[in-house]
mmCIF file of the C-alpha atoms, coordinates in Angstrom:
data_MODEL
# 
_entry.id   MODEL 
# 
loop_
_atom_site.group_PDB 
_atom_site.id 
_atom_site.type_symbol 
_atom_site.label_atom_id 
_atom_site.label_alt_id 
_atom_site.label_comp_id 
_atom_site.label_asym_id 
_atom_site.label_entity_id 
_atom_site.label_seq_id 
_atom_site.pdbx_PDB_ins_code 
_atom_site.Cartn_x 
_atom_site.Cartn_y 
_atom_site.Cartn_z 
_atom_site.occupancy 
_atom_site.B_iso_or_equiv 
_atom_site.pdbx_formal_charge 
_atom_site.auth_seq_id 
_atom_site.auth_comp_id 
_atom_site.auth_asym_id 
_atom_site.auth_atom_id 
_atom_site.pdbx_PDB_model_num 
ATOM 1  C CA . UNK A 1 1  ? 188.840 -13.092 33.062 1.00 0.00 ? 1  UNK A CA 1 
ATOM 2  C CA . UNK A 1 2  ? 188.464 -16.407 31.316 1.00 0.00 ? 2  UNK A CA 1 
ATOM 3  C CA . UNK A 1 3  ? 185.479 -18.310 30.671 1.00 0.00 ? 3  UNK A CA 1 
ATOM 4  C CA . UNK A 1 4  ? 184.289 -21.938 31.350 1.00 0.00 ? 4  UNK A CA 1 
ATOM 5  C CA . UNK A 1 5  ? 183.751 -23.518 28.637 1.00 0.00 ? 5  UNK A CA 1 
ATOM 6  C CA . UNK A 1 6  ? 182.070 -27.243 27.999 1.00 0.00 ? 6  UNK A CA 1 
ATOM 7  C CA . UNK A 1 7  ? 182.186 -29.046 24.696 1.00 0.00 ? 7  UNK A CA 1 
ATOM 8  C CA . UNK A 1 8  ? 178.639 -29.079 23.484 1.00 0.00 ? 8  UNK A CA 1 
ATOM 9  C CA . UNK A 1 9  ? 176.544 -29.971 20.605 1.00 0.00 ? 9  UNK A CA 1 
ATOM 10 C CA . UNK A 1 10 ? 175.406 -26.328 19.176 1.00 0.00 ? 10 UNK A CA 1 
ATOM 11 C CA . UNK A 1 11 ? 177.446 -24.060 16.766 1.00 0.00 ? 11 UNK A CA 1 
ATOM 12 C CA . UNK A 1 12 ? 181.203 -24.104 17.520 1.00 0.00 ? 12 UNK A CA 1 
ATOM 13 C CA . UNK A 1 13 ? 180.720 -27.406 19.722 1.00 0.00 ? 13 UNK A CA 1 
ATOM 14 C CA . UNK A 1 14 ? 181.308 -25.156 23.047 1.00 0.00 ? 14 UNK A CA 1 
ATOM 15 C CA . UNK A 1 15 ? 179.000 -24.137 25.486 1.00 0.00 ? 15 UNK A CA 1 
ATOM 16 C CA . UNK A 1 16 ? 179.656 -21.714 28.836 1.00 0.00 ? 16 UNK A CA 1 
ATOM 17 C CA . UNK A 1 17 ? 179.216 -23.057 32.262 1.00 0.00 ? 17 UNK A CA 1 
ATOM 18 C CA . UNK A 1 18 ? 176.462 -21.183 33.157 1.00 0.00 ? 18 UNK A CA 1 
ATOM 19 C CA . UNK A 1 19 ? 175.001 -21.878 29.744 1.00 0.00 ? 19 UNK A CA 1 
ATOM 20 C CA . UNK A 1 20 ? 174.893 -25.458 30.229 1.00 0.00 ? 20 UNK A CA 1 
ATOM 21 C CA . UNK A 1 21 ? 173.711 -25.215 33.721 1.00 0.00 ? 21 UNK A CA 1 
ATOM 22 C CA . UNK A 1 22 ? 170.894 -23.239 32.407 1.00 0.00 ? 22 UNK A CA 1 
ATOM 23 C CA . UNK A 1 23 ? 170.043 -25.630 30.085 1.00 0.00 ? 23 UNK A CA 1 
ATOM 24 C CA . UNK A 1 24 ? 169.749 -28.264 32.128 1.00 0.00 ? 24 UNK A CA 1 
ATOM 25 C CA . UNK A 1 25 ? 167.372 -26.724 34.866 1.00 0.00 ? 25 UNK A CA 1 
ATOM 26 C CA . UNK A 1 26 ? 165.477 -25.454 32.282 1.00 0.00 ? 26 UNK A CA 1 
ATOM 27 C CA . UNK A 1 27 ? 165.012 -29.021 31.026 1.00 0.00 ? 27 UNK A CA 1 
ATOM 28 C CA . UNK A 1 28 ? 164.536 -30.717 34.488 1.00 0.00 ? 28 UNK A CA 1 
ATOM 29 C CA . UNK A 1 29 ? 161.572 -27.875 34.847 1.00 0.00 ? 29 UNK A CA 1 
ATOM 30 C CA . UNK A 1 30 ? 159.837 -28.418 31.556 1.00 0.00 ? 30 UNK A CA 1 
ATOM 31 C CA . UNK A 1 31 ? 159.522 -32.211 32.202 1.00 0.00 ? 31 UNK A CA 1 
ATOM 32 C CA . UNK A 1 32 ? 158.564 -31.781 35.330 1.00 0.00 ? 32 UNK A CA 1 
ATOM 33 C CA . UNK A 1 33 ? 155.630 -29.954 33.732 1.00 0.00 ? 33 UNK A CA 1 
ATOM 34 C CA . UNK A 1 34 ? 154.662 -32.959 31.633 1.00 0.00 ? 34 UNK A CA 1 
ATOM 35 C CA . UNK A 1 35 ? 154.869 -35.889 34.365 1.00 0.00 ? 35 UNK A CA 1 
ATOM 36 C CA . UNK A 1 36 ? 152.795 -36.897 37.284 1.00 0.00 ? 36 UNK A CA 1 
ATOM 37 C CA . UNK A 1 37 ? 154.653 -38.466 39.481 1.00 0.00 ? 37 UNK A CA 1 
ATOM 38 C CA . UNK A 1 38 ? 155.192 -36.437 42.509 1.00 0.00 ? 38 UNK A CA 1 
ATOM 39 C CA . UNK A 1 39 ? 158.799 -38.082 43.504 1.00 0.00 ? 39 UNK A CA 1 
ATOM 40 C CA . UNK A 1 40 ? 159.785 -37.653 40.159 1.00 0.00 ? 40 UNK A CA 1 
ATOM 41 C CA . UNK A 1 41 ? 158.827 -33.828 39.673 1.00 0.00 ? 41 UNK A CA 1 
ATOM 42 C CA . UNK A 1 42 ? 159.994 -33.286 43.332 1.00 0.00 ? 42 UNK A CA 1 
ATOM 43 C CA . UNK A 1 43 ? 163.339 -34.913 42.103 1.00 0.00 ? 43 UNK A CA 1 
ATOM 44 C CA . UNK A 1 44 ? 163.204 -32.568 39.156 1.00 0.00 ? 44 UNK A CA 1 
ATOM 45 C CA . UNK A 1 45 ? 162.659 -29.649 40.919 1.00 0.00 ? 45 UNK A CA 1 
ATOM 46 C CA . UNK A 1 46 ? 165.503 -30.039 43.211 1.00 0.00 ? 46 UNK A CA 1 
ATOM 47 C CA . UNK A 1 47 ? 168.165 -30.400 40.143 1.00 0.00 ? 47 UNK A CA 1 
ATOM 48 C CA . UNK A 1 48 ? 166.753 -27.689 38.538 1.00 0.00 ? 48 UNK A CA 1 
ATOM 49 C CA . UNK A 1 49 ? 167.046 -25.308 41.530 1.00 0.00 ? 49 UNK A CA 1 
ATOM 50 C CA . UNK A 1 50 ? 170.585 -26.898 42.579 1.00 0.00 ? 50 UNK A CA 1 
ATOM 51 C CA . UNK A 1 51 ? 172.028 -25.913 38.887 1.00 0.00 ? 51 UNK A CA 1 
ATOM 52 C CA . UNK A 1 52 ? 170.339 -22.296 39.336 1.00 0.00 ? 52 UNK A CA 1 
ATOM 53 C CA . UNK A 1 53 ? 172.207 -21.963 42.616 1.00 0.00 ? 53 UNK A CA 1 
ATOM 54 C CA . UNK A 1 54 ? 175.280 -23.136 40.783 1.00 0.00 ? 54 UNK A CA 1 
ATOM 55 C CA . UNK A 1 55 ? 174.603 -20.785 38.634 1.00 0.00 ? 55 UNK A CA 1 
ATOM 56 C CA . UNK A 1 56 ? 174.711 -17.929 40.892 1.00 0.00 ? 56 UNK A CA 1 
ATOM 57 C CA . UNK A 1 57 ? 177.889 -19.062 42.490 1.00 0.00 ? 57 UNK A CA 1 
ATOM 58 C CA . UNK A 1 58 ? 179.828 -18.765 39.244 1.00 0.00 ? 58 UNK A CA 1 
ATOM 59 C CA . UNK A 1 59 ? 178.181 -15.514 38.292 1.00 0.00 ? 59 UNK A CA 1 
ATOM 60 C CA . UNK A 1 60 ? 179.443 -14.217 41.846 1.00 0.00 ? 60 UNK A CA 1 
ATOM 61 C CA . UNK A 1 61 ? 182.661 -15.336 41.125 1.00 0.00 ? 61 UNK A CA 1 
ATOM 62 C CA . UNK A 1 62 ? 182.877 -13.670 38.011 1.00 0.00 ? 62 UNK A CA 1 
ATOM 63 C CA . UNK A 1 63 ? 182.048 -10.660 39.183 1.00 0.00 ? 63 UNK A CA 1 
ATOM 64 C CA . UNK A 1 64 ? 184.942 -10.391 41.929 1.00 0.00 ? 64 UNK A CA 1 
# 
C-alpha cells in the first residue's frame, strides 16, 4: 500500500496526506479561536471541517 506523501518543511522535508490535512484544520481552528469576525471564523470552520472530511476519505481508502 503506498503512501501520499507532500514535500514539507519538518525533518526529512516530507509530510503524509493526511498529515498535512491535519495540520491545516488544526490551524484554520486555532485562529479561528483568536479572531472575531464571525465570516471569518465561519470561513475557518468550514476549511477546517472540509480537510477532516478529506481526511476520512483517504483513511477509508486505505483501509480497502
Amino acid at each position: 500500500m503506498a503512501v501520499q506523501t507532500i514535500w514539507g518543511c519538518w525533518g526529512d522535508g516530507r509530510l503524509t496526506t493526511i498529515q498535512y490535512l491535519e495540520d491545516q484544520a488544526a490551524r484554520a481552528e486555532r485562529l479561528a479561536k483568536r479572531i472575531t469576525d464571525t465570516l471569518t471564523i465561519e470561513k475557518l470552520l468550514t476549511f477546517a471541517g472540509d480537510r477532516r472530511r478529506e481526511i476520512e476519505v483517504i483513511a477509508g481508502k486505505q483501509r480497502a
